[in-house]
N, C-alpha and C positions, 0 to 999 in steps of 0.2 A: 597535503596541506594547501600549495598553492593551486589545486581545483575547488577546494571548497571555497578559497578565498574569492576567485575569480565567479562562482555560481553564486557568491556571498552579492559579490557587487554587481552582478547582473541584474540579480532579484531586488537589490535597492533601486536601481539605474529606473528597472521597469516599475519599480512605487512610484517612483519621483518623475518620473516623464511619461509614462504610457507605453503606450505601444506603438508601434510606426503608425497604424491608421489613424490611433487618437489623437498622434500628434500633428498630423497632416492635417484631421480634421480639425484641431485649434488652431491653424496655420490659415485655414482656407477663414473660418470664421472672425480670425484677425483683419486679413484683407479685406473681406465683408464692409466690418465694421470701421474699417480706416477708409475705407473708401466714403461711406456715409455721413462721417464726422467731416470729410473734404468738401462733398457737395452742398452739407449743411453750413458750412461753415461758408464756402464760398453765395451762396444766395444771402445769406446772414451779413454779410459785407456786402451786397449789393443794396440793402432795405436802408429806403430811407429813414435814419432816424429823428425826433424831436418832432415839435409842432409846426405844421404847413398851416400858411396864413392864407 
């Protein structure tokens, strides 16, 4: 009983997170992405804004 339980919660673990590569791969695509919202964000703060007379 507790193998099947433990192969029970394996096979949910692996629905609900992936697999090590998938996860790594959302991992790397996170970083990606937090990295670009920074540099956007910091040039975004640099722009002057309102009307230049």
């Amino acid at each position: 009983m507790a193998a099947e339980t433990a192969a029970e919660l394996l096979a949910q673990a692996k629905k609900d997170y992936g697999t090590p590569a998938e996860r790594a791969e959302r991992a790397v695509e996170a970083r990606v992405q937090s990295g670009l919202a920074r540099a956007h964000g910091n040039a975004a703060a640099g722009t002057p804004r309102g009307r230049r007379a």
